[in-house]
C-alpha positions as CSV (number, residue, x, y, z in Angstrom):
1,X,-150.3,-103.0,-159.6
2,X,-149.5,-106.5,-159.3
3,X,-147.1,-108.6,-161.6
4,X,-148.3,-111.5,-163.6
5,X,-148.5,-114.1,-160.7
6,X,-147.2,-117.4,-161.5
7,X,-148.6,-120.1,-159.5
8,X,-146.5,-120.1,-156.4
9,X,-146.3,-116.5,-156.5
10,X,-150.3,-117.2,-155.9
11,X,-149.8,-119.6,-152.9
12,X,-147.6,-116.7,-151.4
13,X,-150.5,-113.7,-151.5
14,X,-153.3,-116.1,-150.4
15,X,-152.3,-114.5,-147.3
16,X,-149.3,-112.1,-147.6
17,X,-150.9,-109.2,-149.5
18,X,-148.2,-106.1,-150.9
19,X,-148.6,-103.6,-153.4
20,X,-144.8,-104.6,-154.8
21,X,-144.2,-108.5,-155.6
22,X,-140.5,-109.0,-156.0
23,X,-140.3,-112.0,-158.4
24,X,-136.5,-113.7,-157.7
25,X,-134.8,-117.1,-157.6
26,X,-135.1,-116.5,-153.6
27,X,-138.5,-116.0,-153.3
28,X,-139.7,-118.6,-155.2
29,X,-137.4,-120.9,-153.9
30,X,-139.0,-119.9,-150.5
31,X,-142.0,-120.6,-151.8
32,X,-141.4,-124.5,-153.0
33,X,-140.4,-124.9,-149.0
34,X,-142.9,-123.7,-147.8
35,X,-144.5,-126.6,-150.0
36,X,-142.7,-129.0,-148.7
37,X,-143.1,-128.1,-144.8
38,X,-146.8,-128.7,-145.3
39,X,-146.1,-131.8,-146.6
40,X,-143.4,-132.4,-144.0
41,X,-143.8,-135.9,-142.1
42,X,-143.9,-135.9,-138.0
43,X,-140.6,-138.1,-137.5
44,X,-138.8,-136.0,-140.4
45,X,-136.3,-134.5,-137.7
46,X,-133.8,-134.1,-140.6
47,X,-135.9,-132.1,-143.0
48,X,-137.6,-130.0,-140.1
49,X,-134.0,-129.1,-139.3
50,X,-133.3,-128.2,-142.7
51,X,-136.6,-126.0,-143.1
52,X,-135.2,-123.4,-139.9
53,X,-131.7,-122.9,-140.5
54,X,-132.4,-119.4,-141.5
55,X,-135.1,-116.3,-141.2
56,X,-136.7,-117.3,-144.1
57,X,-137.6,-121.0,-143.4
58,X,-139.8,-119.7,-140.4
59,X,-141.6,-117.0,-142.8
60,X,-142.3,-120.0,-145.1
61,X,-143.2,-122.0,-142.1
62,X,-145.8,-119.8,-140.5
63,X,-147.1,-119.0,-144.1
64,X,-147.8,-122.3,-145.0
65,X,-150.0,-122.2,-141.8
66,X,-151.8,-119.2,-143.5
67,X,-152.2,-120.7,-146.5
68,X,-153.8,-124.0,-144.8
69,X,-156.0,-122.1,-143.4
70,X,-157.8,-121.6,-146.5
71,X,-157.2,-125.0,-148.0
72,X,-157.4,-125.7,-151.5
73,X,-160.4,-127.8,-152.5
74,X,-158.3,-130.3,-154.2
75,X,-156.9,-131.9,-150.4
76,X,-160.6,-132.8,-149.8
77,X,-163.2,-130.9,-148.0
78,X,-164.0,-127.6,-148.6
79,X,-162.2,-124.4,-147.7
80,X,-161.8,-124.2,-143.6
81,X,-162.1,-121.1,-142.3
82,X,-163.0,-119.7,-146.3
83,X,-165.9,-122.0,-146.3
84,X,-167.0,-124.4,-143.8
85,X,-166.0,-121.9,-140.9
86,X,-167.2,-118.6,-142.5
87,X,-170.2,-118.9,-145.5
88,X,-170.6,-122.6,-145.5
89,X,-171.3,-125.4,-142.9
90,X,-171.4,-122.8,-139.6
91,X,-173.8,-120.2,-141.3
92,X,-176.3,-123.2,-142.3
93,X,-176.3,-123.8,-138.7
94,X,-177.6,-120.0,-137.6
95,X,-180.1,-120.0,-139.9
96,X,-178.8,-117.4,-142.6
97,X,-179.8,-119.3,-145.7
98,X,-184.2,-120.0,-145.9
99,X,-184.0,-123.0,-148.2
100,X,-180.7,-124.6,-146.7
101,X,-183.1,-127.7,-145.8
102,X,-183.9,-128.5,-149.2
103,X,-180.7,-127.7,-150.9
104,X,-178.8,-130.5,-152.8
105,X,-175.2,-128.7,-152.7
106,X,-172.2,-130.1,-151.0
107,X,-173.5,-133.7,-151.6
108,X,-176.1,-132.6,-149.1
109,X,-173.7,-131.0,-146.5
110,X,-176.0,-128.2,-145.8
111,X,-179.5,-129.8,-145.6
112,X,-178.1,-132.1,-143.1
113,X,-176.1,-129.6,-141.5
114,X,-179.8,-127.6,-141.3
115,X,-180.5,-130.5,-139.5
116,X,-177.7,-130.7,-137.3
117,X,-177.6,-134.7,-138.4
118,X,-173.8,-134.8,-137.1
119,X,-174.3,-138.4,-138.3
120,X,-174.5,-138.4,-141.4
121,X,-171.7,-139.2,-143.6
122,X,-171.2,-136.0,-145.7
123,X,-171.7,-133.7,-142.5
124,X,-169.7,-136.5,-140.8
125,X,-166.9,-136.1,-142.9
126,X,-166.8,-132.5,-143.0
127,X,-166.3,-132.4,-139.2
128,X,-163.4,-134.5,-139.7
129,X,-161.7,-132.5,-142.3
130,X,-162.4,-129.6,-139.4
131,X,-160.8,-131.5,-137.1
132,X,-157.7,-132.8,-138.6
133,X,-157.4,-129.5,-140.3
134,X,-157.3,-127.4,-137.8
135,X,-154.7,-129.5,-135.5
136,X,-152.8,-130.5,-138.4
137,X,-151.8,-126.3,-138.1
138,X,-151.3,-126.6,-134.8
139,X,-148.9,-129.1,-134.9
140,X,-146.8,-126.9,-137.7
141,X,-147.1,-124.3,-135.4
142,X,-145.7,-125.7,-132.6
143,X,-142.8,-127.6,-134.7
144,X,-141.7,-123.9,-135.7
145,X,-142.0,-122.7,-132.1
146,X,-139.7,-125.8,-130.7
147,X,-136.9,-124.7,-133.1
148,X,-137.7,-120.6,-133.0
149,X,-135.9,-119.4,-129.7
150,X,-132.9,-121.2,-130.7
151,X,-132.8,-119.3,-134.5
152,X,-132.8,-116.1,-133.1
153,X,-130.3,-114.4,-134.3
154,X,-130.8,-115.9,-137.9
155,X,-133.9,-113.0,-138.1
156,X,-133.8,-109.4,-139.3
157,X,-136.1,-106.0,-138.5
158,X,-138.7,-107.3,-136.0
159,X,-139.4,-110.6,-137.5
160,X,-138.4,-112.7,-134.6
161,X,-141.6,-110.7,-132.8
162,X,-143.6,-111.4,-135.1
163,X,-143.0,-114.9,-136.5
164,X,-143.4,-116.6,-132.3
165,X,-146.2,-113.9,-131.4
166,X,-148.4,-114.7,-134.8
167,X,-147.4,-118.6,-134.4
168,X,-148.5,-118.4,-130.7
169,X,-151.8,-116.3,-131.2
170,X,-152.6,-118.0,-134.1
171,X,-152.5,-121.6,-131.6
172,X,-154.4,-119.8,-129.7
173,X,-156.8,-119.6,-132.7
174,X,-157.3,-122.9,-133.6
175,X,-157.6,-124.7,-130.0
176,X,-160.8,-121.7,-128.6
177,X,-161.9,-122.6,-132.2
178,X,-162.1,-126.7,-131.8
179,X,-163.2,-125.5,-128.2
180,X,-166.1,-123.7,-129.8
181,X,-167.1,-126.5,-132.1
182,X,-166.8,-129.5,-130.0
183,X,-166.9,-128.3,-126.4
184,X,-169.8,-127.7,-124.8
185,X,-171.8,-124.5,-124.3
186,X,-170.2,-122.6,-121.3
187,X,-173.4,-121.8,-119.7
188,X,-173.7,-125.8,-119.2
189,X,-170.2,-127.3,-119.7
190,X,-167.6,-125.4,-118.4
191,X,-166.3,-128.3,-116.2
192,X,-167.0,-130.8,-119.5
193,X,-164.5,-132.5,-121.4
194,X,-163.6,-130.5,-124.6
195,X,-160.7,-131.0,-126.4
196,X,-156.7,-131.4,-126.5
197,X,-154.7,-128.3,-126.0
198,X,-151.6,-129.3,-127.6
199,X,-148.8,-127.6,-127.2
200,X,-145.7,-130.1,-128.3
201,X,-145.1,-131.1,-131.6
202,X,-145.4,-134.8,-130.9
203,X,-146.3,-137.8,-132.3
204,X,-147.5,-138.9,-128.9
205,X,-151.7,-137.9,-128.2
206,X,-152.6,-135.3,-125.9
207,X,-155.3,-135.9,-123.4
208,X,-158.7,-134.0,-123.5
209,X,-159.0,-131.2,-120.9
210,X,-162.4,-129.5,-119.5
211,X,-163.4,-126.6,-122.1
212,X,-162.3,-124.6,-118.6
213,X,-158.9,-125.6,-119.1
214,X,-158.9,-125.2,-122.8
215,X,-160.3,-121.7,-122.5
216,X,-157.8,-120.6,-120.0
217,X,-154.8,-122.0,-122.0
218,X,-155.8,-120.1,-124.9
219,X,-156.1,-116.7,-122.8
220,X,-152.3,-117.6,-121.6
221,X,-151.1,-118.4,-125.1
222,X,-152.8,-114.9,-126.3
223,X,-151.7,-113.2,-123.3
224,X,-147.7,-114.5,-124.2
225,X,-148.6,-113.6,-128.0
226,X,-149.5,-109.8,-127.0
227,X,-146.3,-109.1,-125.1
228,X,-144.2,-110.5,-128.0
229,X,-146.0,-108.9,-130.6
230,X,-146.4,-105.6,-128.8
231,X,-142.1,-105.5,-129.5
232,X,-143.1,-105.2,-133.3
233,X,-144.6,-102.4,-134.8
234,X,-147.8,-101.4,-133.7
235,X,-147.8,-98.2,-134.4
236,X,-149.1,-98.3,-138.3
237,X,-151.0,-100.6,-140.3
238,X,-149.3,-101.6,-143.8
239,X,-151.4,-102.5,-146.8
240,X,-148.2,-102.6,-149.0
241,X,-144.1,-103.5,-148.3
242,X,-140.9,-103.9,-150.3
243,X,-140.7,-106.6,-147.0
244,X,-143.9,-109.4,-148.4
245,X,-143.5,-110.6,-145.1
246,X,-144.8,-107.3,-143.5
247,X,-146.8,-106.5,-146.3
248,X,-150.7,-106.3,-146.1
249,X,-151.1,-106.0,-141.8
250,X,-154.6,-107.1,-141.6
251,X,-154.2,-110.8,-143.4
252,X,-151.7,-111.4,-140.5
253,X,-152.5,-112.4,-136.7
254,X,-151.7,-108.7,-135.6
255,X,-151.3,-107.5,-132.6
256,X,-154.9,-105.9,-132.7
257,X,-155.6,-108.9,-133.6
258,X,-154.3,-110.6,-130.7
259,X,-156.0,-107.9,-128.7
260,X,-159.6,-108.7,-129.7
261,X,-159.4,-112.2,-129.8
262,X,-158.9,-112.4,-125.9
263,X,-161.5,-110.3,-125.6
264,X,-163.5,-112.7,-127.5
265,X,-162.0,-116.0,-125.2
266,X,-162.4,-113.5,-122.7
267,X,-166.2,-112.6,-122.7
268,X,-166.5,-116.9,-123.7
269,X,-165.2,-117.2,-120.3
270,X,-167.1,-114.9,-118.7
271,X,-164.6,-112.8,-117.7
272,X,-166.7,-109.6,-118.6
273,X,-164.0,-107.0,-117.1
274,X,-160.9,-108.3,-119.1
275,X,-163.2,-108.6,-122.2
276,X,-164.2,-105.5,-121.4
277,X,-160.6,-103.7,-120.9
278,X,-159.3,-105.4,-124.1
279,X,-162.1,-104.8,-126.6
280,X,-162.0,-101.1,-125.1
281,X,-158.2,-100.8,-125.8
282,X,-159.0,-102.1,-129.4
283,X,-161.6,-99.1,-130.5
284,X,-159.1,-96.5,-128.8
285,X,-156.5,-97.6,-130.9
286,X,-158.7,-96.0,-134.0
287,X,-156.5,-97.8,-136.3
288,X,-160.2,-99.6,-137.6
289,X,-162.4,-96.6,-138.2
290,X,-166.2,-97.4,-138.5
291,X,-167.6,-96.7,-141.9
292,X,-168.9,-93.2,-142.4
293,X,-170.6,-93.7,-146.1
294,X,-173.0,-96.0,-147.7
295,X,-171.7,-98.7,-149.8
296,X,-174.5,-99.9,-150.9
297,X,-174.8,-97.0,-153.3
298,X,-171.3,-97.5,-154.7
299,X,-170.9,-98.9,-157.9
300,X,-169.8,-102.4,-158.2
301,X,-165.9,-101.5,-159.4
302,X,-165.8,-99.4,-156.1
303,X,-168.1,-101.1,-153.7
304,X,-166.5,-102.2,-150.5
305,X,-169.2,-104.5,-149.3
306,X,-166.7,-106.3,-146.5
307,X,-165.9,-102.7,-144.8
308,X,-162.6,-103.6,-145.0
309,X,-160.9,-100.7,-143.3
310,X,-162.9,-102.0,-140.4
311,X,-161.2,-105.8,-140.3
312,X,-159.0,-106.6,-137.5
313,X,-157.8,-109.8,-139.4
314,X,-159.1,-111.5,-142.4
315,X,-157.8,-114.3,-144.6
316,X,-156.8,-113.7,-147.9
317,X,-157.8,-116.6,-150.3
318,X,-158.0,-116.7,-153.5
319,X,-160.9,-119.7,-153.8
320,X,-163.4,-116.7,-152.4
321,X,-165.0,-115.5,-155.5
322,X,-165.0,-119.7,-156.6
323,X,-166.6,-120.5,-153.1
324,X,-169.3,-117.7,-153.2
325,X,-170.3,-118.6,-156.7
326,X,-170.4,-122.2,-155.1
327,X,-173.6,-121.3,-153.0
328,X,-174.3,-118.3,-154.8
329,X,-174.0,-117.8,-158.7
330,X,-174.0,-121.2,-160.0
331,X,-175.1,-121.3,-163.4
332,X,-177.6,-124.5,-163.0
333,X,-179.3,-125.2,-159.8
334,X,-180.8,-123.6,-156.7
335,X,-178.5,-121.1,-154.7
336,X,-178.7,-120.9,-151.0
337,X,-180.4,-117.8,-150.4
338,X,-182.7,-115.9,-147.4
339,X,-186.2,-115.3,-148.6
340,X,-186.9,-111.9,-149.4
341,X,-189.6,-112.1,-145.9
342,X,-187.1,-113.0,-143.8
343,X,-184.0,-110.3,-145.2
344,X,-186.9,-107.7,-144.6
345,X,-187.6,-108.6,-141.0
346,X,-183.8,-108.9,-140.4
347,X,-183.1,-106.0,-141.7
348,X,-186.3,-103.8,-141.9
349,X,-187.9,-101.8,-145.0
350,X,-188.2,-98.6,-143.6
351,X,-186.3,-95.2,-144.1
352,X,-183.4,-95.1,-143.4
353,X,-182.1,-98.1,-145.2
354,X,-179.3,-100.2,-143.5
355,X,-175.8,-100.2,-145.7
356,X,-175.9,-103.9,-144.7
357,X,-178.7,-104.7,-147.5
358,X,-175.7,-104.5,-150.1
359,X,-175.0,-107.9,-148.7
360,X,-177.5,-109.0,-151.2
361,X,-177.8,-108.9,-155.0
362,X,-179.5,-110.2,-157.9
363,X,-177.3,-113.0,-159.5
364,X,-176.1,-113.7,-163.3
365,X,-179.4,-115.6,-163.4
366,X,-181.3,-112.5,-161.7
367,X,-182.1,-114.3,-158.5
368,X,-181.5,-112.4,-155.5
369,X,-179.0,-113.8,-153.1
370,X,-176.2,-113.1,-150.9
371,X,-173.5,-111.2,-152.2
372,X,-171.0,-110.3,-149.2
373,X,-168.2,-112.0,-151.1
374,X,-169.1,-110.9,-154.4
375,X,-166.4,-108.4,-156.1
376,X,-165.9,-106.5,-159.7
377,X,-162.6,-107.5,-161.8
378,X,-161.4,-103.7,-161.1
379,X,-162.5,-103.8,-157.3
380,X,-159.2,-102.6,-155.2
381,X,-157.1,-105.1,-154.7
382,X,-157.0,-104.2,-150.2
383,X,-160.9,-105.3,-150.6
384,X,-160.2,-108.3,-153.1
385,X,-160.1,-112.0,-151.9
386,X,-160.9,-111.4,-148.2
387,X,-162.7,-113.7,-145.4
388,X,-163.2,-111.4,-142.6
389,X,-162.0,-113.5,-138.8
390,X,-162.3,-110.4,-136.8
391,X,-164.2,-107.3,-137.0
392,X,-163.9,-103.7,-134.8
393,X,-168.1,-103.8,-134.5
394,X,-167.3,-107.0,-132.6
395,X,-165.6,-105.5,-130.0
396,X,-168.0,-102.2,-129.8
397,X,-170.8,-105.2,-129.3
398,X,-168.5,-107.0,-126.7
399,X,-168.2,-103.4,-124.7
400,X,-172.2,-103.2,-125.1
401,X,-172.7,-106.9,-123.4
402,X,-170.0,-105.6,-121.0
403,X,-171.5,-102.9,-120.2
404,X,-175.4,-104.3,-119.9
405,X,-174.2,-106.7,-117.6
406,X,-172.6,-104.4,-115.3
407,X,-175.3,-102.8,-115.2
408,X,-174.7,-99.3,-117.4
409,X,-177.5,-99.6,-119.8
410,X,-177.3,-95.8,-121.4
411,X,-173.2,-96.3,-122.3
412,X,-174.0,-99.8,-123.2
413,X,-176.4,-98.1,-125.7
414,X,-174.1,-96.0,-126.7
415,X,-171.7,-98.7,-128.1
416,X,-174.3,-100.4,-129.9
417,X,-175.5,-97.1,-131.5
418,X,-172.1,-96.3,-132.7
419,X,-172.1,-99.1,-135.0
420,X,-175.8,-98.9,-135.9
421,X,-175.0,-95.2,-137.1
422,X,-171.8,-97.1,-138.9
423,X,-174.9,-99.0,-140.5
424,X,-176.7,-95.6,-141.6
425,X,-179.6,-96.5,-139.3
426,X,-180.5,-94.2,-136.5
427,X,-179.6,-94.8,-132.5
428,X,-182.4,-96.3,-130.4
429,X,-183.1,-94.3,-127.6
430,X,-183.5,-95.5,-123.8
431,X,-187.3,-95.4,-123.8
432,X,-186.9,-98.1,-127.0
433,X,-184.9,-100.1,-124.7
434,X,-185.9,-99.1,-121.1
435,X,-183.9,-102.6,-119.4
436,X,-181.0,-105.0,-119.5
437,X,-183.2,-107.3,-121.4
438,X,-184.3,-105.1,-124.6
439,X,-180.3,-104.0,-124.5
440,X,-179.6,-107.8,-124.9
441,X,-182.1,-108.1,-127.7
442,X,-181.0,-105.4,-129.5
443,X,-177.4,-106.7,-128.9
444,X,-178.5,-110.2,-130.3
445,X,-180.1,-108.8,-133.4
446,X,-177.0,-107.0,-134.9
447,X,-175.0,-109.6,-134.2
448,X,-177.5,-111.5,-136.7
449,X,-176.9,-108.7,-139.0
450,X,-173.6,-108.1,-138.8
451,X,-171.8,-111.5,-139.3
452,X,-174.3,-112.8,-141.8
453,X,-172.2,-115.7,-143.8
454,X,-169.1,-115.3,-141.2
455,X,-169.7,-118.0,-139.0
456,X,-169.5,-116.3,-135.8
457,X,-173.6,-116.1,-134.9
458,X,-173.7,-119.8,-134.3
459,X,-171.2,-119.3,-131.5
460,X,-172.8,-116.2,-130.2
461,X,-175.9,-118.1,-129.6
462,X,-173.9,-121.0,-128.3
463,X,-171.9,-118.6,-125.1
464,X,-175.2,-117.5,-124.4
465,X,-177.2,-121.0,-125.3
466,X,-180.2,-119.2,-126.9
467,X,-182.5,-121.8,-128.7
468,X,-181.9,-122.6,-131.4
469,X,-185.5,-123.8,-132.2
470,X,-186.5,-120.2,-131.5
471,X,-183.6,-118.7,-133.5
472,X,-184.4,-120.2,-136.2
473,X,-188.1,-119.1,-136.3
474,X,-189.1,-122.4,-137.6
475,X,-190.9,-125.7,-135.9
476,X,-187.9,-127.8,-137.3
477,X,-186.7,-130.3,-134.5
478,X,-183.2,-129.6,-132.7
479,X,-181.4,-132.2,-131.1
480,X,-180.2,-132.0,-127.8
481,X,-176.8,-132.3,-128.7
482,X,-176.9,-129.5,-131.7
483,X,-174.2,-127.5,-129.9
484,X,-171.7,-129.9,-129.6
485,X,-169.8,-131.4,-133.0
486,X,-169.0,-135.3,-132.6
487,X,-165.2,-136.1,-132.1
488,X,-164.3,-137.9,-134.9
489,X,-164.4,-141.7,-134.5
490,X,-160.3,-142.3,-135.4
491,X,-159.5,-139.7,-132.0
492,X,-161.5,-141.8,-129.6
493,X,-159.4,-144.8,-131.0
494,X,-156.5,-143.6,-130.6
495,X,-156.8,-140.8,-127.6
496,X,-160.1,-142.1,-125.4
């Protein structure tokens, strides 16, 4: 049971979850730095020094990473990866919502965003904010990694570990990310220019390299982040600490988190074996069992619509329940929603019934709509306030793709069946998909399922650059360049 949280104590659990909240002069104090290190200027060598003179200041430091991540509404733009990355702007783009081209929310964000109209100004904005966001981090994160190695002794437990190895995996993060976004598909761009990979905290610009290059430095920066964080304790996952800072595993850049992020990059890259040994080393950890009961039967207080003992990392953010009712449960005006046609071709109508349709619930104002982030006042406070980043069924679909392409169809099958069962719906059999092609379909349709309003379907089409056209099941018109986010006008300036 939680304390009553004042409001830094808030800004502390948007992503440090623990079951004991130890309310002193020190922690708060801790928390008013980690304030003012977001606010920190570049040149400010004086206060940077002052922020890591002790174990603390680098806590503060990589939490106020965390926390930016998420983003409060009031800094302009709307949540990053709790909204524009996850729900919002990226899940427009795969086609989740039906009436996304006619809807007037976000100043029309997502109607243009339907449209992929990277030019206009409210979309155009919004990719900015991504932008600047998401290096803005990077830059914090390398300003505590150019003072961490010579603080070490200032650090306690395993903190050292785990402060460089989340800083460096989280980098990691943000730059195959940006790659994602504004490089171009790797079936047609590999050798294209992409983006910075910054890895100085400078004031000085960083030139572009080819998404090649990016992708590589992110497999070396994850590959330096596993070996650090695999001196920490692996062992056990902690939903609760007298220590905040090791409280609540999976809202941190773990080191299964690590893990199935290079397998991610990894499979991006085409590097199907290493994706394949990563992913596999992930599901035999069985730290992130696959659900064995329907949720969607659970009553609301209970209901654990996210599957959360399943998350490898997700963000904790307290603007969840405010950014689902955003799209979802306003009390005036027309939610984005998936017509009741297309949930039922997505997800089928016949016995037996997938646990995913609890994704999807009648509103305040009865209107049926999506409801992965909706939660009851008593819901448990592990499956409270959480944007999922990484998910265990990804990496039993990465070991299915792996598989298919080496040419092992029945244990690819066998992957994708295990979370299908996970799903309550029954295994397809080898006469339902006889060849590598019905293996890829099938692959393609869970992953339309199963990250619904997460973000990451747009990017799976993108690796593989399916049409979007097509995926959309529409005749609307997509532009050439759909795939590929503008770089904001002010970095061409300044970095050509």
């Amino acid at each position: 049971m939680f304390y009553q949280l004042s409001k830094l104590d808030n800004m502390w659990f948007k992503c440090l979850k623990s079951v004991v909240l130890l309310c002193s002069v020190t922690v708060l104090g801790s928390l008013s730095s980690c304030e003012k290190f977001l606010e920190m200027p570049v040149r400010d060598k004086v206060l940077q020094e002052s922020m890591f003179t002790d174990e603390q200041g680098f806590m503060d430091a990589l939490t106020g990473v965390y926390l930016a991540m998420d983003k409060p509404a009031s800094s302009g733009g709307m949540g990053l990866y709790t909204h524009d990355l996850s729900m919002g702007m990226l899940s427009v783009m795969a086609n989740n919502y039906s009436n996304a081209a006619t809807s007037a929310l976000g100043d029309g964000l997502y109607a243009n965003s339907f449209r992929y109209d990277y030019e206009q100004n409210r979309v155009k904005q919004e990719i900015r904010f991504i932008w600047s966001g998401l290096y803005n981090n990077i830059a914090n994160l390398n300003n505590l990694l150019a003072y961490i190695d010579q603080k070490e002794d200032v650090f306690s437990r395993d903190h050292y570990h785990r402060v460089k190895g989340e800083a460096i995996a989280l980098r990691a993060l943000f730059h195959f990310d940006l790659a994602r976004m504004f490089g171009q598909s790797p079936v047609t761009g590999m050798d294209e220019r992409a983006i910075p990979y910054v890895r100085v905290f400078s004031a000085e610009s960083t030139p572009f390299v080819s998404l090649q290059s990016a992708l590589d430095s992110c497999i070396s920066d994850l590959n330096s982040a596993k070996a650090i964080l695999a001196q920490t304790d692996t062992t056990a996952l902690s939903e609760g600490s007298l220590v905040l800072f090791s409280g609540y595993t999976q809202n941190h850049m773990n080191y299964w988190a690590t893990k199935a992020l290079l397998a991610r990059v990894h499979l991006y890259r085409g590097n199907y074996n290493l994706a394949l040994k990563e992913a596999l080393e992930v599901i035999g950890s069985n730290k992130f069992p696959l659900s064995t009961s329907n949720v969607a039967v659970a009553s609301a207080n209970v209901r654990d619509r996210l599957f959360s003992k399943e998350l490898l990392f997700s963000l904790y953010s307290t603007n969840t329940v405010t950014n689902s009712d955003g799209l979802f449960n306003m009390s005036a005006g027309n939610p984005l929603m998936l017509a009741l046609a297309n949930k039922n071709a997505l997800y089928g109508t016949v016995a037996p019934l997938d646990w995913r349709l609890s994704w999807f619930d009648n509103n305040a104002r009865n209107i049926n709509v999506p409801s992965k982030y909706f939660q009851n006042s008593n819901l448990p406070y592990t499956m409270q306030n959480i944007v999922p980043l990484l998910r265990i069924t990804e990496m039993y679909y990465i070991v299915a793709e792996c598989k298919n392409n080496m040419g092992d169809l029945e244990e690819g099958l066998g992957y994708l069946n295990a979370v299908r069962m996970a799903r309550g719906l029954n295994p397809l059999t080898l006469s339902a998909v006889p060849d590598n092609v019905a293996l890829s379909n099938a692959i393609t349709l869970e992953y339309k399922k199963e990250f619904i309003y997460e973000g990451q379907t747009f990017f799976y089409y993108k690796r593989l650059n399916k049409d979007l056209k097509v995926e959309s099941g529409t005749t609307a018109v997509v532009p050439n360049n759909a795939y590929v986010f503008p770089i904001p006008d002010k970095e061409g300036e300044y970095n050509p």
